[in-house]
N, C-alpha and C positions, 0 to 999 in steps of 0.2 A: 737525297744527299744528306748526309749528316752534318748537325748543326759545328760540331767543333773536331777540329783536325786529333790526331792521337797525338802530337806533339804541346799543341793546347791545351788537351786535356790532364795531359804529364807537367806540361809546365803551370797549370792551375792548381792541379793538386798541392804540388811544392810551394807553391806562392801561399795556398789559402793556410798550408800547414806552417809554412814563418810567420804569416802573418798572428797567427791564434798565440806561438810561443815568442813571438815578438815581446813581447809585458818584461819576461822571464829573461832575456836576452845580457841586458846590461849587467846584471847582477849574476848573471853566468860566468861571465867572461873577468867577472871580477874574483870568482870563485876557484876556475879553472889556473893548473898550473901552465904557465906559458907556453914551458917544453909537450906538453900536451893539444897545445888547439890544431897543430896540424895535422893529429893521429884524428882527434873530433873531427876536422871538414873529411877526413877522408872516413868516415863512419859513414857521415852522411850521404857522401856518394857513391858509396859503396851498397849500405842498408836501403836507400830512401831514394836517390835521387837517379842514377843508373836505372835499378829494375823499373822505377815506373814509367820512364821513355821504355826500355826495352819491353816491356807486359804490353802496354799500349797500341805500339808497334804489331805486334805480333799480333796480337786481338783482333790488328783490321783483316786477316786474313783466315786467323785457328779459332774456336769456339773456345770461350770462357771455362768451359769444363777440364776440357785438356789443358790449357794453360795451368788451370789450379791442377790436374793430375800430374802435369810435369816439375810445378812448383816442391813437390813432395820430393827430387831428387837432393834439397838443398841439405838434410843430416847425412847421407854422402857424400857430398863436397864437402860437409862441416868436418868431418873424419879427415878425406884425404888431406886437406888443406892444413887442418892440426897436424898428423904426422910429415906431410912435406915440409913445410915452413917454418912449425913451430917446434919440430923436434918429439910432439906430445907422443906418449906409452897412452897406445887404447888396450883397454881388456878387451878376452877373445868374446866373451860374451856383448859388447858395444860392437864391436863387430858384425858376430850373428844377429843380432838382433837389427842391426841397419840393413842386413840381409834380408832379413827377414821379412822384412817390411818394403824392402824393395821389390821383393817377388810379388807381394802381393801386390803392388803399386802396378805392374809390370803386367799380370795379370787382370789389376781392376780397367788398367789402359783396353789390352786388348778385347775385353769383356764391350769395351763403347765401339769397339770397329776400329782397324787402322786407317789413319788419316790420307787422302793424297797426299802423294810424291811431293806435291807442288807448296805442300804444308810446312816440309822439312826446314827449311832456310829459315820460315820464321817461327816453327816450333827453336828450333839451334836460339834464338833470340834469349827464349827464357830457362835458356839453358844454360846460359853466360848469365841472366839473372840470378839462376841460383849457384853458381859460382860465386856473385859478390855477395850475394849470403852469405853463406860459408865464410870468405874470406871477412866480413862483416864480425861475424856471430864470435871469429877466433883472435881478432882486432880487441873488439871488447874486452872480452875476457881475460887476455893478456896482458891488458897493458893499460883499461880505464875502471879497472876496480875501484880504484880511492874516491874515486868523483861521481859525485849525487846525480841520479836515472833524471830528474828534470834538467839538470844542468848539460849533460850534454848532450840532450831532445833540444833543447832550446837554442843552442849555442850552434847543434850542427844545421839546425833549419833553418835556421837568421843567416847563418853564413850565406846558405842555398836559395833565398831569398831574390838576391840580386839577381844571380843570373836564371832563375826561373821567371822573375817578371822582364828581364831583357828578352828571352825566348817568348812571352807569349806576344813583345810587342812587334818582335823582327819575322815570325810569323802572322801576323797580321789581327791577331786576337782583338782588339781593338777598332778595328775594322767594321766589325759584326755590328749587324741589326741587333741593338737589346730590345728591342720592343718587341722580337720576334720568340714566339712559345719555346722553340725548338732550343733556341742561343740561351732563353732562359732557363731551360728546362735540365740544359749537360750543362752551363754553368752552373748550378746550383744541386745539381747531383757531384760535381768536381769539389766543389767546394765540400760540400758534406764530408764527403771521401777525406779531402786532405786532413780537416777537424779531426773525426775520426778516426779513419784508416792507416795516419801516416801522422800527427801530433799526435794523439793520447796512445796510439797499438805503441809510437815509437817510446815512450815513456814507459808504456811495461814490457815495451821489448827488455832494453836495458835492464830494466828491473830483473826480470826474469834468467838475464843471461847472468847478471852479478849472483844471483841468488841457488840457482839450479842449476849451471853449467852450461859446457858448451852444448855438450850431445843432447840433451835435453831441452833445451831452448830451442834446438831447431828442430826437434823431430815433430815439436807439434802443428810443424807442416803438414804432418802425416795425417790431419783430421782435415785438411780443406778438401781431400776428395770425396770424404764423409759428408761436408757440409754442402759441396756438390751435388750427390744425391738426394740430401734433403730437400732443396732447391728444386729438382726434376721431378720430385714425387709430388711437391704442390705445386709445380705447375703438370702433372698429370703424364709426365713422364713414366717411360718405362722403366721400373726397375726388377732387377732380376735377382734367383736366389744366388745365382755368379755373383754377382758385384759385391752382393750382402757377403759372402762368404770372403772376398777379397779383401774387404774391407775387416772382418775378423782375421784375416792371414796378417796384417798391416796394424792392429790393433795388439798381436802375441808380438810383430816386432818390436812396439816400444816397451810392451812389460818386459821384454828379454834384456833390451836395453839397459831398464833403468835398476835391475832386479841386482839387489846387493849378493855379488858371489865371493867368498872366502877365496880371499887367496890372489883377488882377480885385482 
């Protein structure tokens, strides 16, 4: 049985990641234009707070590799979401190149085997995950340009704070044996994760989106399948020259992408 529920684990992450940008918080808030903090908490739960209940979820069911292979459809949704919502002109080539890159996404998928049927419902999970990407990645970019990459790291996961420690207490988190290896062992990989994976990624997120764009910030979704296979081949997995090749088809999508064309 596993030591900590996926809703625990989602709601630890968000707790350890306020806590870390806690420091930073007050002077955020002092920084931040008013007419702005309600577009910040909806970053947050949009970027940070959403997908990591939804990934979690889904994980107790889809293996971690498909997860991150599905996470790659988020510079598609980053597109569509720009041209629906926001009005935005993509070049044909941003286009192609998220094409591009999709095929090969599409193929590196089928290269692992398709999943049970029974997979569907909670692969659809991280699928609406990267919908709030997208809708995340074109939030930013739109409309929190003026305001410094720590300030609204710190401002959207203080906010998310509260009710991430309300969730792991009404779920029972508290509950748990800590003196037991197991409880200590996924809190303290939760924790890591939120530090890292979700305070400091979330600070050069922002960085990244202010500075490089929309299409661009998110395409480098496109390497977590890459990083995937790294993972498989030290743990002695099989990797195939398919996959390696897919991941070259998924690699000419982002240079198509980001590749300055006259005119475009």
């Amino acid at each position: 049985m596993e030591a900590l529920s996926a809703y625990q684990v989602a709601a630890l992450r968000m707790a350890s990641a306020g806590i870390v940008l806690l420091p930073f918080f007050i002077r955020a808030l002092r920084n931040i234009p008013k007419q702005k903090i309600v577009l910040i908490v909806w970053s947050g739960l949009l970027g940070n707070f959403f997908p990591s209940f939804l990934f979690c979820i889904a994980e107790t069911r889809i293996d971690s590799a498909l997860a991150g292979i599905l996470n790659a459809l988020t510079p598609l949704f980053t597109i569509l979401v720009s041209v629906s919502f926001f009005q935005a002109k993509v070049s044909w080539n941003k286009w192609l190149g998220v094409s591009i890159g999709f095929i090969g996404l599409c193929l590196l998928f089928l290269s692992k085997g398709v999943p049970d049927l029974s997979y569907v419902s909670y692969s659809s999970l991280v699928l609406v995950a990267t919908i709030c990407y997208g809708l995340n990645v074109n939030l930013v970019s739109r409309h929190l340009q003026g305001i410094d990459s720590i300030h609204i790291a710190s401002a959207a996961l203080g906010f998310l704070l509260l009710p991430a420690l309300l969730t792991l207490f009404i779920s029972g988190y508290f509950n748990h044996d800590f003196t037991a290896t197991p409880v200590l062992f996924s809190t303290g990989a939760s924790v890591v994760l939120g530090a890292l994976g979700t305070a400091l990624a979330s600070i050069l997120f922002y960085m990244l989106v202010k500075r490089a764009g929309v299409i661009f910030s998110s395409m480098v979704t496109y390497g977590i399948p890459f990083v995937a296979l790294i993972w498989g081949f030290l743990a002695h997995e099989e990797i195939t020259l398919l996959q390696i090749g897919c991941l070259g088809i998924i690699l000419a999508g982002v240079w198509v992408t980001n590749k300055k064309i006259k005119g475009a």
